[in-house]
C-alpha positions as CSV (number, residue, x, y, z in Angstrom):
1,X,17.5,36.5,-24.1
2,X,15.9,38.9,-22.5
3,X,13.8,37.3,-19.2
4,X,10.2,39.0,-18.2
5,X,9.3,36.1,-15.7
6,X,10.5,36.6,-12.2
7,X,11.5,33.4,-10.2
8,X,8.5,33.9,-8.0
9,X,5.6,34.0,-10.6
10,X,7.3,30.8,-12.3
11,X,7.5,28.9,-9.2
12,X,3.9,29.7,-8.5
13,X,2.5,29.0,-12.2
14,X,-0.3,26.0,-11.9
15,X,0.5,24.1,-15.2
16,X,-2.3,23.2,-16.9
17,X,-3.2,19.5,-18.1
18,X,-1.9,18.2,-21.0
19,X,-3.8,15.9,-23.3
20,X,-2.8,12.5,-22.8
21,X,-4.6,9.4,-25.3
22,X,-5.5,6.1,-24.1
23,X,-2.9,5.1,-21.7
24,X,-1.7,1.2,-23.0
25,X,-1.2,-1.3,-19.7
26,X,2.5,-2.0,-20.6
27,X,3.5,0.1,-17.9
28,X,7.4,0.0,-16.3
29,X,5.6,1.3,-12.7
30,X,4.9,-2.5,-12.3
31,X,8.2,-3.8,-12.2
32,X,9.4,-5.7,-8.9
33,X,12.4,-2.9,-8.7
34,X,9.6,0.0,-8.2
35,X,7.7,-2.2,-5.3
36,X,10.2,-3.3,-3.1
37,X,12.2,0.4,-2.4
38,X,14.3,0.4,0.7
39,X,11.6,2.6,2.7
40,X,9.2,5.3,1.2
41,X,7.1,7.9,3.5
42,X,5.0,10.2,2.9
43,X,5.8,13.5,3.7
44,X,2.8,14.9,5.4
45,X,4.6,18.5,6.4
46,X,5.6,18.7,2.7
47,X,3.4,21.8,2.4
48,X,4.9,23.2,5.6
49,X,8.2,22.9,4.7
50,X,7.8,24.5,0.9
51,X,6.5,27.6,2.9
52,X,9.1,28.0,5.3
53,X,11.7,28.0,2.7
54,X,10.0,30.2,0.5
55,X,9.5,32.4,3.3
56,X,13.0,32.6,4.2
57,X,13.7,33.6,0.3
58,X,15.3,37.5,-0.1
59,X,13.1,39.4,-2.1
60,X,16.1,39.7,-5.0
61,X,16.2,36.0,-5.8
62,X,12.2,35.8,-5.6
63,X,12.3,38.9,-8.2
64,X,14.9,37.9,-9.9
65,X,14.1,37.6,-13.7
66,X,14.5,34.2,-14.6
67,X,12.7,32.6,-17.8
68,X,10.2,34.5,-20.8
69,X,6.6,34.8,-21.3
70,X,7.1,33.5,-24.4
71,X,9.2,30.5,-23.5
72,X,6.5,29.4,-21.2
73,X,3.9,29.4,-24.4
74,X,6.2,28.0,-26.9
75,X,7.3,25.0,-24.8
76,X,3.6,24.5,-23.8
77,X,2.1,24.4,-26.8
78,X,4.5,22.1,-28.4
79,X,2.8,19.2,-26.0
80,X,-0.1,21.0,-24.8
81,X,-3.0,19.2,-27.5
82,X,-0.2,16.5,-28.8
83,X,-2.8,13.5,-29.1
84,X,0.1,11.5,-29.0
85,X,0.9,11.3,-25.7
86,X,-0.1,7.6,-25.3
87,X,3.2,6.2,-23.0
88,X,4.6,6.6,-19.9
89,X,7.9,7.6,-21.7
90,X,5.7,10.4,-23.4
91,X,4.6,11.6,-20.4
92,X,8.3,11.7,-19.3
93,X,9.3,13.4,-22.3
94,X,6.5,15.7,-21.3
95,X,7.8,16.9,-17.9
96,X,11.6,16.6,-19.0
97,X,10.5,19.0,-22.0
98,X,8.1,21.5,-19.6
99,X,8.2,21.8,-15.6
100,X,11.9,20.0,-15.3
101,X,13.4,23.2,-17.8
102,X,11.9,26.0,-16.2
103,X,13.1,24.1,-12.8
104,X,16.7,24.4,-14.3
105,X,15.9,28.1,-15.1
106,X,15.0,28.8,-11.7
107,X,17.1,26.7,-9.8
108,X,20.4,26.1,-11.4
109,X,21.0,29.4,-13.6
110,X,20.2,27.7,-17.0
111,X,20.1,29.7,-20.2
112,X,21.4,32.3,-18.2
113,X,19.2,33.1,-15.7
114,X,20.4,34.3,-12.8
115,X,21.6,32.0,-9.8
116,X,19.9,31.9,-6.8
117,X,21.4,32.8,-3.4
118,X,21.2,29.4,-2.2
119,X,22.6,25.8,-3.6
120,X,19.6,23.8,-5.4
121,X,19.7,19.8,-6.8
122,X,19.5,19.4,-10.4
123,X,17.0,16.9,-12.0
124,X,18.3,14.2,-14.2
125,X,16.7,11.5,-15.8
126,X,17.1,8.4,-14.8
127,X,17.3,6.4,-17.7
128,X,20.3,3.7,-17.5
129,X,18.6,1.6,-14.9
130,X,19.4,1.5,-11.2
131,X,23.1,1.4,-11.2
132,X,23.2,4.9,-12.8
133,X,22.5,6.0,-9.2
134,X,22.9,2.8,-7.3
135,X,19.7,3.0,-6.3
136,X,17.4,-0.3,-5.0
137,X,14.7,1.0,-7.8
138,X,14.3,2.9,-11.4
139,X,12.9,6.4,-11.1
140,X,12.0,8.3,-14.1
141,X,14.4,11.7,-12.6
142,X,15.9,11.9,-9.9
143,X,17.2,15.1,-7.9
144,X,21.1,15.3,-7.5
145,X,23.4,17.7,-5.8
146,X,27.0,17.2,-5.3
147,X,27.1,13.6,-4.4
148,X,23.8,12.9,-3.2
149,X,20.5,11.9,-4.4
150,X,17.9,14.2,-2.6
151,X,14.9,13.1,-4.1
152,X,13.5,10.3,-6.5
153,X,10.3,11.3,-9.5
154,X,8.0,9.1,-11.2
155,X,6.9,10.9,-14.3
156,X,3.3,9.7,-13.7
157,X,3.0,11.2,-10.8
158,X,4.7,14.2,-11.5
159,X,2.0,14.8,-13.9
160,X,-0.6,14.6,-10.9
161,X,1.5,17.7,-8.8
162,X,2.5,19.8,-12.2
C-alpha cells in the first residue's frame, strides 16, 4: 500500500455527516450503569491541551505518510448515504468502521503506517459489558494503553465531535 495522506492532514480532516434514519427510542444510553459513573468532568482545556501536544509534534511524524486518499473515499462511501443507519449499534459500527481505523493508522502503525515518535492508546470496543474493563459503566470504546484505560467513548457522541 502505498500511503499519500500525511498524519497531519488526516488528523485535521472534518468528517462529514453521515446519514442516519429515524433513531428508534430503545436506546442502551439509558441504562442505570451509564448514569451513575464514578465521577465525569468536563474537560474545559480540552482544546488547549490538543494544541500543546500537537505543537510539541516533530515535523517527521506530522509528515509522516500514514493512510490513502483512496482509503479515506472507499471507507466513506460505504456508510456515507447507508439509509440504514437506524441504531445506536449502527452508528457504532459507523465510527468503529471510519474515524476509529484511520485513528489506528495514525496512532498505532496499522496497515503499516509508520509509528509515531511517541506511545498512543488504542481504541477498543467495549462490547462484553463492564467487567471487560472493570469499569462502573458500559462504553461503546474505550481507549487502552498498557494497563490502563485512558479514556471512555459513547458512539453517539462521537458522532457529534467526528
Amino acid at each position: 500500500m502505498v500511503f499519500n495522506v500525511n498524519r497531519a492532514d488526516l488528523l485535521g480532516y472534518a468528517l462529514p455527516p453521515f446519514l442516519a434514519g429515524e433513531q428508534p427510542s430503545a436506546s442502551t444510553t439509558t441504562s442505570r450503569y451509564r448514569l451513575h459513573w464514578n465521577r465525569l468532568d468536563i474537560w474545559g482545556d480540552f482544546a488547549n491541551h490538543v494544541s500543546a501536544y500537537w505543537n510539541s509534534v516533530p515535523p517527521h511524524d506530522r509528515n509522516a505518510m500514514v493512510a490513502t486518499q483512496s482509503g479515506l473515499q472507499d471507507r466513506w462511501q460505504r456508510i456515507a448515504n447507508n439509509p440504514r443507519i437506524l441504531t445506536e449499534d449502527d452508528v457504532k459500527s459507523c465510527v468503529q468502521e471510519y474515524p476509529l481505523v484511520f485513528h489506528s493508522y495514525a496512532a498505532n502503525g496499522e496497515a503499516g503506517a509508520p509509528v509515531p515518535g511517541d506511545a498512543h492508546s488504542t481504541c477498543h470496543p467495549c462490547s462484553l459489558g463492564a467487567n471487560q474493563w472493570n469499569l462502573a459503566g458500559v462504553p461503546d470504546f474505550v481507549m487502552h494503553y498498557i494497563d490502563r484505560i485512558n479514556d471512555v467513548l459513547n458512539g453517539l457522541a462521537l458522532t457529534l465531535v467526528c
